[in-house]
C-alpha positions as CSV (number, residue, x, y, z in Angstrom):
1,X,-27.2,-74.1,-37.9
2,X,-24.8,-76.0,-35.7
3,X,-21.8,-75.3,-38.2
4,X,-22.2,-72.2,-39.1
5,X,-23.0,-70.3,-35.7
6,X,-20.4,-72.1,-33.5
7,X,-17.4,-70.4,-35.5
8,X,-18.8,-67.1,-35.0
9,X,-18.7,-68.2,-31.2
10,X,-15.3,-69.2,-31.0
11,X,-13.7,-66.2,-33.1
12,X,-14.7,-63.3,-30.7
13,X,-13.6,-65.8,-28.3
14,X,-9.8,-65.6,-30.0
15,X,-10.2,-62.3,-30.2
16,X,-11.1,-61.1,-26.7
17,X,-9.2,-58.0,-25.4
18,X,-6.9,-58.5,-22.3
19,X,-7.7,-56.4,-19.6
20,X,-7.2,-59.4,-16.7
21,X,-3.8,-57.5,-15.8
22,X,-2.7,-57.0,-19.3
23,X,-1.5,-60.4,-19.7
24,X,-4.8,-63.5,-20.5
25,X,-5.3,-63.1,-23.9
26,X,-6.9,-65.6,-25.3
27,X,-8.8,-67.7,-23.2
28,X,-9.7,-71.4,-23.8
29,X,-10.2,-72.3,-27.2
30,X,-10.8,-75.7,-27.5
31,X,-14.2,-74.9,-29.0
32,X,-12.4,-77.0,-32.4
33,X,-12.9,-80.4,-30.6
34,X,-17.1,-80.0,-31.2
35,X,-16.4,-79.1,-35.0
36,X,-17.8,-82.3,-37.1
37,X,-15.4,-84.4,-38.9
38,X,-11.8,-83.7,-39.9
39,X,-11.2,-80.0,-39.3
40,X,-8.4,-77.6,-39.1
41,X,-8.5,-73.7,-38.8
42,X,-5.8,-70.7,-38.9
43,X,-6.5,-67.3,-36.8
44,X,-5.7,-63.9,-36.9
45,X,-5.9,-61.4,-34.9
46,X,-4.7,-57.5,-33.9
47,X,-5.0,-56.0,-30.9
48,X,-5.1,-51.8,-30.6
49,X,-5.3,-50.7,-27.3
50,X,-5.5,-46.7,-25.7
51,X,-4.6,-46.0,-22.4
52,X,-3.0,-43.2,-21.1
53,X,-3.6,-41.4,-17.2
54,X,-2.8,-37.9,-16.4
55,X,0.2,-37.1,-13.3
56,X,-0.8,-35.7,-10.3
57,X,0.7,-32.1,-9.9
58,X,3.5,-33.3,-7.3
59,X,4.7,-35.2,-10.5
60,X,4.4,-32.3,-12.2
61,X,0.9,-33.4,-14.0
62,X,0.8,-33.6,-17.5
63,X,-0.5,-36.8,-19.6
64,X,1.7,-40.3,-19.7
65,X,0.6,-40.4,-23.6
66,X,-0.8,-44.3,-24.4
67,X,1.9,-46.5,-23.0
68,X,0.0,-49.8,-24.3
69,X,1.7,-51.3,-27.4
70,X,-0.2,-52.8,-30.1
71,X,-0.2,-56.6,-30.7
72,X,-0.9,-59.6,-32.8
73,X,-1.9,-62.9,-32.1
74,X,-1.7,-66.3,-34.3
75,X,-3.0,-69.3,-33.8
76,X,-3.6,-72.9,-35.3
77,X,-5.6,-76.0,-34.7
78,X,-6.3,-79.3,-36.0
79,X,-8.9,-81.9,-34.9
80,X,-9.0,-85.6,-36.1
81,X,-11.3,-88.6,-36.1
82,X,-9.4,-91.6,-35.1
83,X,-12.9,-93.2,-34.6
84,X,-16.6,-92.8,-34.6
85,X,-16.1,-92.2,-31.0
86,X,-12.4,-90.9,-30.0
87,X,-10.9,-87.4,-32.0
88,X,-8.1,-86.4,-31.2
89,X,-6.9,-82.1,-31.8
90,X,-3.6,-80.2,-31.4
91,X,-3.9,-76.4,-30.4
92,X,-0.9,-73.7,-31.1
93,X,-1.8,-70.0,-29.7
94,X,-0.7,-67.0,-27.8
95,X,-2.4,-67.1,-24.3
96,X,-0.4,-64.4,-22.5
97,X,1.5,-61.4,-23.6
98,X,2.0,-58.1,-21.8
99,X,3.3,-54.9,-24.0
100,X,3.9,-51.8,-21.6
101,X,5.6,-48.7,-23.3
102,X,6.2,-45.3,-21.3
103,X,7.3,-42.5,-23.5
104,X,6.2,-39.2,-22.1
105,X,6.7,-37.4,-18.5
106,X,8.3,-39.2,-15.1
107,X,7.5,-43.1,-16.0
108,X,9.3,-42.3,-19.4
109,X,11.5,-45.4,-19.5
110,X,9.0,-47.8,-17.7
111,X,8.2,-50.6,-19.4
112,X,7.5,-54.3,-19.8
113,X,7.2,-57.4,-22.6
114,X,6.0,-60.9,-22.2
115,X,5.9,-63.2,-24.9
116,X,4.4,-66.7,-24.4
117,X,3.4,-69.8,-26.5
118,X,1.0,-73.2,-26.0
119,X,0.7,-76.2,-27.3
120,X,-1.8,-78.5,-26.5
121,X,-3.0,-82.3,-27.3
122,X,-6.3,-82.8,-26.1
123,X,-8.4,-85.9,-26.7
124,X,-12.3,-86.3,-26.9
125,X,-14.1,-89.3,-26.1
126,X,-17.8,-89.6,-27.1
127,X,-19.2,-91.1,-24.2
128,X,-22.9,-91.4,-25.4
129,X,-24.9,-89.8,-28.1
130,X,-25.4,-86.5,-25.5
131,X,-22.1,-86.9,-23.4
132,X,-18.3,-85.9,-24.4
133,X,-15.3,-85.6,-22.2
134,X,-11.8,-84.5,-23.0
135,X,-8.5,-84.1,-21.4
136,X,-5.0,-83.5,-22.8
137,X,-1.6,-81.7,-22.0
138,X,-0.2,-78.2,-22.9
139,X,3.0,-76.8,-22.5
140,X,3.9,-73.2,-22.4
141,X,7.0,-71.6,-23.6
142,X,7.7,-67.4,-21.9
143,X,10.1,-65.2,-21.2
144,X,9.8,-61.3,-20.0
145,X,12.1,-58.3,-19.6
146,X,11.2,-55.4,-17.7
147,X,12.6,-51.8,-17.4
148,X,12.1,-49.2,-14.7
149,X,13.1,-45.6,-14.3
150,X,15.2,-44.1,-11.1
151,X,12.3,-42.1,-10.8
152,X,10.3,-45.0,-9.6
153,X,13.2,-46.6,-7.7
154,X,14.5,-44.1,-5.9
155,X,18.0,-44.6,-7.5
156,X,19.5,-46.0,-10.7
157,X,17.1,-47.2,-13.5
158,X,16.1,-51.0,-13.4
159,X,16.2,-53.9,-15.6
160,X,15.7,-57.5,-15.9
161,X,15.2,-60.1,-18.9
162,X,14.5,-64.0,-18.3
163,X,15.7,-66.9,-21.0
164,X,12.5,-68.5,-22.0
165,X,10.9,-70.9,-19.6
166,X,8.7,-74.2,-20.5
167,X,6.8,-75.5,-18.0
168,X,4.2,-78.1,-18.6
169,X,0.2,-78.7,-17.1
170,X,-3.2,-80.1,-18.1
171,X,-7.0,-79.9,-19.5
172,X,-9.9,-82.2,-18.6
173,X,-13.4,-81.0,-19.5
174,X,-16.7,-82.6,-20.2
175,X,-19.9,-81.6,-22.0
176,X,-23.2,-82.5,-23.1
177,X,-25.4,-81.7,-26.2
178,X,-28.4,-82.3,-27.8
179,X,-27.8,-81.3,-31.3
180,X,-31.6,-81.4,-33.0
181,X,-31.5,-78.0,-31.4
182,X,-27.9,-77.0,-31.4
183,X,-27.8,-76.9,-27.4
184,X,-24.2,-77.6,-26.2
185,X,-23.0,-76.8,-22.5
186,X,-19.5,-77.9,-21.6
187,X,-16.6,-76.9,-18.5
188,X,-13.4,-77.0,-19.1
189,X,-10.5,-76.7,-16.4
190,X,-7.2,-75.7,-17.1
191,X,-4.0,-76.3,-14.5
192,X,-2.2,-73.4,-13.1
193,X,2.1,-73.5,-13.7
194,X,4.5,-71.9,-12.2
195,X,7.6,-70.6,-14.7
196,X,10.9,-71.0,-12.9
197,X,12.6,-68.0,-15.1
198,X,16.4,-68.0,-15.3
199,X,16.8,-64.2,-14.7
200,X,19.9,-61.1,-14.7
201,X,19.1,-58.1,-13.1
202,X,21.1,-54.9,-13.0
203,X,20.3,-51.6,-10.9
204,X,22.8,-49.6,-13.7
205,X,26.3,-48.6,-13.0
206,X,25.3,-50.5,-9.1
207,X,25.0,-53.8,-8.9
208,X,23.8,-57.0,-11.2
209,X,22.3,-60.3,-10.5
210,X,21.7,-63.4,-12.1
211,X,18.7,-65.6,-10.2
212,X,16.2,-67.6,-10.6
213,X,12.5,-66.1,-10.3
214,X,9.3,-67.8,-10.2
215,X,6.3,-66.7,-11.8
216,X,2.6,-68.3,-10.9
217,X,0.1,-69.0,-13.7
218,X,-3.3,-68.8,-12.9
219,X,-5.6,-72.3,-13.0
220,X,-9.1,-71.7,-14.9
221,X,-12.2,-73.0,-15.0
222,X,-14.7,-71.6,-18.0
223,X,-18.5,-72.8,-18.6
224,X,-19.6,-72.6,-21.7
225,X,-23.0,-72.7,-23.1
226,X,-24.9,-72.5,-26.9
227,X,-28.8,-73.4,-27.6
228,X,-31.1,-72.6,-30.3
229,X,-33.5,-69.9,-29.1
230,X,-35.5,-69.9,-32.3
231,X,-35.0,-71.4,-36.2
232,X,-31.8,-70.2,-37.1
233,X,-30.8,-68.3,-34.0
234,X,-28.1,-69.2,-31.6
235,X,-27.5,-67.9,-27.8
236,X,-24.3,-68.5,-26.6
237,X,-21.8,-67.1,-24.3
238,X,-19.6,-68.4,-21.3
239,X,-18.3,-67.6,-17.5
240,X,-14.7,-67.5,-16.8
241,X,-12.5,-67.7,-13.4
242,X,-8.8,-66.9,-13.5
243,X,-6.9,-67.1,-10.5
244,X,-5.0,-64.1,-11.0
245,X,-4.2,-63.5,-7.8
246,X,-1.5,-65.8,-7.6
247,X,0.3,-63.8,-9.9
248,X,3.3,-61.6,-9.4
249,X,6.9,-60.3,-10.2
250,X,9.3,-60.4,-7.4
251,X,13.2,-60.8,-9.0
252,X,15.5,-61.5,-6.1
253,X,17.8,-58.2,-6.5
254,X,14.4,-56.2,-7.1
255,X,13.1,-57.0,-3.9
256,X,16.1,-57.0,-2.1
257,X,16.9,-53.5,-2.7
258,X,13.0,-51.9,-2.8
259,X,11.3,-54.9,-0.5
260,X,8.2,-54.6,-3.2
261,X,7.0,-56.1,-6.2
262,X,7.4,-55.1,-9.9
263,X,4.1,-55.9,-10.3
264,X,1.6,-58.1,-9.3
265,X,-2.4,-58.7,-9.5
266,X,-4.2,-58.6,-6.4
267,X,-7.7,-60.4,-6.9
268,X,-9.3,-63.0,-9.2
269,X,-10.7,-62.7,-12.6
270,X,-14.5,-63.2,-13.7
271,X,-15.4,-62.9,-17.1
272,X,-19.0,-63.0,-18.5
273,X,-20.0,-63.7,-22.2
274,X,-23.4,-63.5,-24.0
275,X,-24.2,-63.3,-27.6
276,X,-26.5,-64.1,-30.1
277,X,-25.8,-65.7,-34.0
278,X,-28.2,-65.6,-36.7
279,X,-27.9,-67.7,-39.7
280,X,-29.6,-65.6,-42.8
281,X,-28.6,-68.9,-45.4
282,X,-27.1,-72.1,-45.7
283,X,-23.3,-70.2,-46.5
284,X,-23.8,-66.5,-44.2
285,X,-24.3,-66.1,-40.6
286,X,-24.0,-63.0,-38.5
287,X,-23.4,-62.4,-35.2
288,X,-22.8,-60.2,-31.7
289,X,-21.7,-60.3,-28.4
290,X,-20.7,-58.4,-25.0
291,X,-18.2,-58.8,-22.7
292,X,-17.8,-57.9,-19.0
293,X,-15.0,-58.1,-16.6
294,X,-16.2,-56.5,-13.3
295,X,-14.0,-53.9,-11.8
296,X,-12.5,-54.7,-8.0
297,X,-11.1,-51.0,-6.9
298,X,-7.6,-50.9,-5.2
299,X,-4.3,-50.2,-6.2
300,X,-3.4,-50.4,-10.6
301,X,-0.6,-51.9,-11.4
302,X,1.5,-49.3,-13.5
303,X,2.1,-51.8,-16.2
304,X,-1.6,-52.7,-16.7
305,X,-3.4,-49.6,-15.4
306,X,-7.1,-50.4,-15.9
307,X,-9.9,-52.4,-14.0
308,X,-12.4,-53.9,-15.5
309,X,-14.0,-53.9,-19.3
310,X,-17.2,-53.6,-21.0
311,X,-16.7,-54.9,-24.6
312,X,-18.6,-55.3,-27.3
313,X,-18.1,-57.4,-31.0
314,X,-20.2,-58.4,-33.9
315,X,-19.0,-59.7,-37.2
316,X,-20.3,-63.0,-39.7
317,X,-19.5,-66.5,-40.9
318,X,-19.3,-66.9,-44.9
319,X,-19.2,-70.9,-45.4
320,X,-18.4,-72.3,-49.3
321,X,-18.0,-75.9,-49.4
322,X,-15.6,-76.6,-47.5
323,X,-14.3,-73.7,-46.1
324,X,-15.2,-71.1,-43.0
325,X,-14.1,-67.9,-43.3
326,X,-15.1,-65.7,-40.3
327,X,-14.6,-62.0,-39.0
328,X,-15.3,-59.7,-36.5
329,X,-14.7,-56.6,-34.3
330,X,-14.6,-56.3,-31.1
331,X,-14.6,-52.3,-28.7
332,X,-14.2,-52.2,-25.7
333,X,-14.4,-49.6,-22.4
334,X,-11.8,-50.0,-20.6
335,X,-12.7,-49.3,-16.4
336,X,-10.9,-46.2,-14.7
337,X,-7.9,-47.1,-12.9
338,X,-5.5,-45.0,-10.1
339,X,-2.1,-46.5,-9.5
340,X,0.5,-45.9,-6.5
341,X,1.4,-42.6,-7.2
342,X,-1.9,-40.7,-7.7
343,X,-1.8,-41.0,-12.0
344,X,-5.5,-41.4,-12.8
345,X,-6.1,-43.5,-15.7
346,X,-9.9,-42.8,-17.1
347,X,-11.6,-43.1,-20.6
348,X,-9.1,-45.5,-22.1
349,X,-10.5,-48.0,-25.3
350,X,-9.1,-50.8,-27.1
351,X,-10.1,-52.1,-30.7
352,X,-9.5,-55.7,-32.0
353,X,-9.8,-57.3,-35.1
354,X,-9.9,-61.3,-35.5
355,X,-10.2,-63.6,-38.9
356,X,-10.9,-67.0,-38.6
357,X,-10.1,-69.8,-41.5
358,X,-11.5,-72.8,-41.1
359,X,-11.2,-76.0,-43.4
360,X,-13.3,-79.5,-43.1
361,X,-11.7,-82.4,-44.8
């Protein structure tokens, strides 16, 4: 049961939809380190999001049509046993990205792009047959570029683009299982970074500026949980902090000229995670899951105008010797959201799909 129903676990884990400020997309998955034996695994995954808010009549009202992109996301891990006792695993993945798009009525021209990549080497020590710990380094490479209107600044159109930035932090984690009935609890921690972008800036036709502009990633801290509830069935899920609210844009000319923001996220991020896996025979296991992200009120940032999700995502695990193949589909709700200038954003959704190969050797 072990096998099979973890991997069902950790794909609608890589396949979570971002709503924590349009950016955290994938979470921690580290799940690979608890696989048995030798083990690597490819993912896949596509993101279709649709949000759209309707202008207030002093902007002449009207819709803002969906102005959030669609998106894929790779990934890649390996885990290896160097002994009976120490593995060691490298992680490649997507863990922020940011697609922003206005096209129709005043914010046409607004929008936004961050790409990112990590790498991480984590180790896992078997401490005793119940306790593990883990720790390791990641590195993640980003860069952004931004675009604004002069209907949101008042005067010339806006835009900045940064050279990609590598900054570097860390991942210790322990957890403890008792396997003859698939129970595994572990926490995991993750170091916040802050990108020092190299960044030019022009106001067109006014003035341009080449600075340097930091960026704050959040630190984390995720509990997650499985157990078997009955033979063959599998509760899992997890709790998630982000510290989000370190988080904003503030290029020197930018701020200079408008003393604001571009954007920025004002509070913290909890999200919750429960499911359930069943295991019908030895090869095919199904599972399904909900997601919440609690909503905090306030301002909406215009490049991530939501707050709050309600998701939900089933899909099963096929194993054949010595392969995994798992998929699923995730929906979610995607919470109301009114930004600076009255545009209410309501009813919005977002659909994903994620595949998961896996291979033991």
């Amino acid at each position: 049961m072990k096998n099979v129903m973890t991997a069902g676990a950790a794909l609608l884990l890589s396949t979570s939809i971002a709503s924590a400020g349009g950016i955290d997309r994938s979470g921690n998955a580290y799940s690979v380190l608890f696989e048995d034996g030798n083990y690597a695994q490819l993912s896949f995954s596509t993101v279709n999001p649709d949000v759209s808010g309707d202008y207030p009549v002093g902007l002449g009202g009207g819709s803002t049509d969906n102005m959030a992109e669609s998106y894929l996301s790779f990934g890649a891990a390996v885990k290896y046993g160097v002994t009976d006792q120490l593995d060691l695993a490298l992680f490649i993945n997507q863990p922020f990205g940011a697609n922003a798009d206005y096209t129709a009525g005043p914010y046409t021209g607004l929008n936004a792009e961050w790409k990112s990549t990590q790498v991480a080497a984590i180790a896992k020590y078997q401490a005793s047959n119940a306790v593990s710990v883990y720790g390791g380094l990641r590195a993640v490479q980003s860069e952004a570029t931004i675009g604004i209107p002069a209907a949101l600044t008042g005067a010339v159109p806006y835009t900045a683009e940064t050279e990609a930035d590598t900054q570097f932090g860390y991942v210790v984690g322990a957890a403890y299982e008792m396997p003859e009935i698939a129970l595994r609890v572990s926490l995991t921690y993750e170091s916040g970074m802050t990108h020092e972008f190299e960044t030019s800036e022009a106001f067109v036709g006014a003035s341009e500026l080449d600075s340097t502009t930091d960026i704050e990633l959040p630190q984390t801290v995720a509990l997650d949980f499985q157990t078997g509830i009955a033979a063959d069935t599998l509760l899992f899920g997890s709790v998630r902090w982000a510290e989000w609210s370190v988080w904003e844009v503030r290029p020197a000319l930018y701020e200079g000229a408008t003393n604001d923001r571009v954007t920025g996220i004002d509070d913290d991020v909890f999200t919750y995670k429960l499911g359930l896996g069943r295991r019908l025979n030895d090869e095919l296991s199904v599972f399904g899951r909900v997601t919440f992200e609690e909503s905090n009120g306030g301002e909406a940032s215009r490049l991530a105008p939501t707050d709050g999700s309600t998701s939900f995502g089933f899909g099963g695990s096929y194993a054949i010797d010595q392969i995994k193949i798992t998929s699923g589909i995730e929906y979610a709700l995607l919470g109301d959201a009114t930004d600076g200038s009255g545009v209410e954003f309501e009813d919005n959704t977002a659909i994903a799909f994620g595949l998961t190969v896996g291979y033991s050797f």
